[in-house]
Wavefront OBJ file of the C-alpha trace (Angstrom):
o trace
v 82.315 98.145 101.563
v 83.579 99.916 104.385
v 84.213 103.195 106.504
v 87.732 103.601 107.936
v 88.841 106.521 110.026
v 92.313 107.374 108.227
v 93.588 109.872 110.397
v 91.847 111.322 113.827
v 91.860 115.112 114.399
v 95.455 116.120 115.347
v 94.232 117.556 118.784
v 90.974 117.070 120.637
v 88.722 119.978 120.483
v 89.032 121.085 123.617
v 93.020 121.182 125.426
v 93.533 119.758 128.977
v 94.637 124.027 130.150
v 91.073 124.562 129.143
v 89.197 121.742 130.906
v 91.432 122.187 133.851
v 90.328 126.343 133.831
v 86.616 125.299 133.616
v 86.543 122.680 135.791
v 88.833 125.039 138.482
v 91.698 122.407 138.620
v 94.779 123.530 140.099
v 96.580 120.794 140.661
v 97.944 118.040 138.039
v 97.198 114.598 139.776
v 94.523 113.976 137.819
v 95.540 115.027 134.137
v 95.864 111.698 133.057
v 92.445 110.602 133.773
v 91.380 114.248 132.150
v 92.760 113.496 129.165
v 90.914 110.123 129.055
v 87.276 111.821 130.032
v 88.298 114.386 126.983
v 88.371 111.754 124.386
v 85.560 110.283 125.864
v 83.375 113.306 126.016
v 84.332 114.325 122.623
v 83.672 110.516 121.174
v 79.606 111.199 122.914
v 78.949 114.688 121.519
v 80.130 112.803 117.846
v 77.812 110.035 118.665
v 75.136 112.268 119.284
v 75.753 115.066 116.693
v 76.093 112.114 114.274
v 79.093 114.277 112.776
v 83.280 114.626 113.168
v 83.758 117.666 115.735
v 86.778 118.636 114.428
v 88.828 117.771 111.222
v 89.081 113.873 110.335
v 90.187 112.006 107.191
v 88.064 108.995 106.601
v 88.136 106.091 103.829
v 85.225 105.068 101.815
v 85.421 101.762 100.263
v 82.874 100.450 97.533
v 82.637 97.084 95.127
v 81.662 99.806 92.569
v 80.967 103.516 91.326
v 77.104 104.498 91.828
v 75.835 108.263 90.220
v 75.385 109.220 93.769
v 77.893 108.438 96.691
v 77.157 109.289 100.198
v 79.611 110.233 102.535
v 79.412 110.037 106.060
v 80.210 111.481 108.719
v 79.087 114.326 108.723
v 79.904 117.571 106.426
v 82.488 116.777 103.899
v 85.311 119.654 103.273
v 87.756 117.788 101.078
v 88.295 115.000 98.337
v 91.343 113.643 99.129
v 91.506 111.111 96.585
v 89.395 108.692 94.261
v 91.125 106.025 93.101
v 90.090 103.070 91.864
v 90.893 99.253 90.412
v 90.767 99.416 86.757
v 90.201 96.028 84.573
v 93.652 95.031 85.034
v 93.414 95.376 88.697
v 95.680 97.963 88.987
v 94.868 101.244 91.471
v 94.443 104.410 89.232
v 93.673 107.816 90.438
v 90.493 109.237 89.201
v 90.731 113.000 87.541
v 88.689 115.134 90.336
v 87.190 116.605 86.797
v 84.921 113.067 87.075
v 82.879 114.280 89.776
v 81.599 116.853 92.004
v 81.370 117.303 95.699
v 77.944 118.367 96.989
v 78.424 119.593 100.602
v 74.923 121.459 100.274
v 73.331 117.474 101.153
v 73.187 115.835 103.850
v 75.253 113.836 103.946
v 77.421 115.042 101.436
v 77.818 113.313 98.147
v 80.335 112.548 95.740
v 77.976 113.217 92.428
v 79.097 111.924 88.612
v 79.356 114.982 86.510
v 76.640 114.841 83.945
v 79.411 115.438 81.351
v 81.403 112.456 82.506
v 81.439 108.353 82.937
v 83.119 106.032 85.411
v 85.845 104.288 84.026
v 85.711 100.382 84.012
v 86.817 98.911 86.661
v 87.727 95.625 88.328
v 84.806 92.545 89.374
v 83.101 94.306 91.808
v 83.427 90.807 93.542
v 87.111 91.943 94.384
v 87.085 93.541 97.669
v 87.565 97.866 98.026
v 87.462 98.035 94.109
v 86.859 101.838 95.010
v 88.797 103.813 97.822
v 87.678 107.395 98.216
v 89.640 109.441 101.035
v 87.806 112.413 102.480
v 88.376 115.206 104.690
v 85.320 115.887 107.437
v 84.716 118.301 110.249
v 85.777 121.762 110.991
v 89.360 122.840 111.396
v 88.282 123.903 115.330
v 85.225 122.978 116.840
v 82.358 124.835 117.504
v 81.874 126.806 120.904
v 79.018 124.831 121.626
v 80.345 121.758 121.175
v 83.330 122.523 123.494
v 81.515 124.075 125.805
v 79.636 120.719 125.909
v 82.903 118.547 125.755
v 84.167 120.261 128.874
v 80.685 119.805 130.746
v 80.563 115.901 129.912
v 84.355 115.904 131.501
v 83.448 118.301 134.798
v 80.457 115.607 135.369
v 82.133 112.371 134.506
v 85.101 113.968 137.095
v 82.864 115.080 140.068
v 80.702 112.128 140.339
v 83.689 109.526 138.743
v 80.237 107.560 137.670
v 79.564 108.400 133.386
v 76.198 108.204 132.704
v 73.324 109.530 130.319
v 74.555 113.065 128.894
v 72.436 115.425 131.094
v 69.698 117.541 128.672
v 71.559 120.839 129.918
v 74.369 119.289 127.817
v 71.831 117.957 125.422
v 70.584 120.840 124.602
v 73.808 122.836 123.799
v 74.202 120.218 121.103
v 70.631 119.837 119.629
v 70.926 122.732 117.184
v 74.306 121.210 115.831
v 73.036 117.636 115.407
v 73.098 115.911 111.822
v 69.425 115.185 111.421
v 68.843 112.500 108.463
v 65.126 112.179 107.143
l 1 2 3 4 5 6 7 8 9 10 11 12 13 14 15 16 17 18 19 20 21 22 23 24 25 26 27 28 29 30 31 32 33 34 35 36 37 38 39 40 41 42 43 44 45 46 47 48 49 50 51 52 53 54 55 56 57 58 59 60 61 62 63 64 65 66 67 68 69 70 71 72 73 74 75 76 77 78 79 80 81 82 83 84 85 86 87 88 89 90 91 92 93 94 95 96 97 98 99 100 101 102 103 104 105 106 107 108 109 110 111 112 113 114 115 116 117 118 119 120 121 122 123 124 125 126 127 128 129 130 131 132 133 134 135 136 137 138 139 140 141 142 143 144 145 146 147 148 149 150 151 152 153 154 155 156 157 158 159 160 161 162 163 164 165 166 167 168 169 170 171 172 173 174 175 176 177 178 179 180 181
């Protein structure tokens, strides 16, 4: 069982132009090491929203099919794929009429339809006898969370030290994080 980021978002959710406007950056010595504090701001607010930023395709992999599946992180847009090893061990696509998507929980869930059963499958012994390939996070990222992004970078640049995300960056998040009870 297992959680595999298949594909990162195509940008990050804020562009080097931008940080460089916010932070007043004229000159391009630095851009390298922007770039870095980008994906390394963006890679915090996740950790601390407990959620993708922007659009991400993740793998789920499970010994077996349950009635409820949670999938994390974060707000689910997409079912990529189910597919699965069937008695014979070999991968099979499951019809997306199996199951339902329920982005109202949180997490969201892949739920059996109460019309429907799992097929059979393969010993759950066998390793990744189910492989279910999501879509999670926004296409863009919320204002907030950019906003945030390009605060983390002007800090981490200034003072060249990371440390604890301030609270005034802290709280620009709070309303956005994934709270799990």
């Amino acid at each position: 069982m297992g959680l595999t980021l298949v594909a990162g978002a195509a940008a990050p959710p804020v562009s080097l132009y931008e940080v460089k406007q916010y932070c007043k950056i004229d000159i391009d010595d630095d851009d390298a090491l922007l770039i870095v504090l980008i994906n390394a701001a963006t890679a915090a607010a996740e950790t601390f929203l407990g959620k993708a930023v922007n659009e991400q395709q993740w793998m789920l992999t499970l010994p077996a099919f349950a009635d409820e599946i949670e999938l994390h992180p974060g707000a689910v847009v997409a079912i990529d794929s189910v597919q699965y090893l069937d008695e014979a061990r070999v991968l099979q696509l499951l019809d997306p009429d199996t199951y339902i998507l329920d982005t109202t929980a949180q997490p969201s869930r892949l739920v059996l339809d109460p019309d429907q059963t799992w097929p059979a499958t393969a010993d759950p012994r066998i390793p990744d006898v189910i492989q279910i390939t999501f879509t999670t996070g926004p296409e863009e990222a919320d204002a907030r969370v950019k906003v945030a992004i390009m605060a983390m970078v002007a800090q981490w640049n200034d003072n060249r030290i990371p440390g604890d995300m301030p609270s005034g960056i802290r709280s620009i998040l709070q309303p956005l994080r994934r709270m799990v009870l």
